[in-house]
N, C-alpha and C positions, 0 to 999 in steps of 0.2 A: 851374245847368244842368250838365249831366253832361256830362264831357267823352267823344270816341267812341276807342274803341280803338283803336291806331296798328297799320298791319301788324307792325312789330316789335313791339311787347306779346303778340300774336298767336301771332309764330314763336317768343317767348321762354317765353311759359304751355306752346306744344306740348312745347318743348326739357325744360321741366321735365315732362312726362309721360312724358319717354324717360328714365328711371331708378327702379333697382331698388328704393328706396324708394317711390315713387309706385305701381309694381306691387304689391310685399306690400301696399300698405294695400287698393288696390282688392282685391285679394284675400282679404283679410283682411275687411273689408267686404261684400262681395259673397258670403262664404260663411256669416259671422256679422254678420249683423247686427243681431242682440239683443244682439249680445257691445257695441259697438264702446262705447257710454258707457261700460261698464263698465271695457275695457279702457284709454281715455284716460284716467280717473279715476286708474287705479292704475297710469300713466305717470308723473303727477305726483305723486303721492305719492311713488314714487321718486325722480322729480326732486329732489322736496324736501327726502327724508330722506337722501340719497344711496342707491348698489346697497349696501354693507356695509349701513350701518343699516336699511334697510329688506328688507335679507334676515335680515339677524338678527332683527327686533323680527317677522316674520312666520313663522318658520323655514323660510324658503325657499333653496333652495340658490341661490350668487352668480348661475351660471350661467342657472336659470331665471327668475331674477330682472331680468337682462338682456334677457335676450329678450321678457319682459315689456316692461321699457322702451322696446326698439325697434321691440315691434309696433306699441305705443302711439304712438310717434312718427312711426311708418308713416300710420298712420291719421289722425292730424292733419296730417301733410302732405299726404297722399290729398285730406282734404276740405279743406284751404288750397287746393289746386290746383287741384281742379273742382268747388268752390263749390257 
């Protein structure tokens, strides 16, 4: 049996939707979203290969490379949060 949501779980999900993270992603989302697999994909890729290696082994400069990663992480926090 499912347990039911507590008013604090509640005001804790909203609290996480007031941050700038949780906005880039629905935004990010919301204006792409044919992009958004693609983009998580080659979040973790990053992740995995670290930003140097996977800027290098792609020839992408560090910089875009990051922001790659953080869109990516935008967007799965996005969809962690509102499911």
């Amino acid at each position: 049996m499912a347990e039911q949501q507590q008013p604090s779980d509640a005001l804790f999900l909203e609290s996480l939707m007031d941050t700038n993270l949780y906005s880039m992603g629905a935004f990010f989302s919301d204006q792409h979203p044919e992009l958004v697999d693609d983009v998580i994909e080659q979040s973790v890729a990053i992740e995995q290969r670290g930003l140097s290696g996977y800027a290098e082994a792609n020839g992408m400069p560090l910089e875009a490379c990051f922001e790659a990663l953080l869109t990516g992480l935008a967007v799965r926090y996005y969809k962690a949060v509102a499911g």
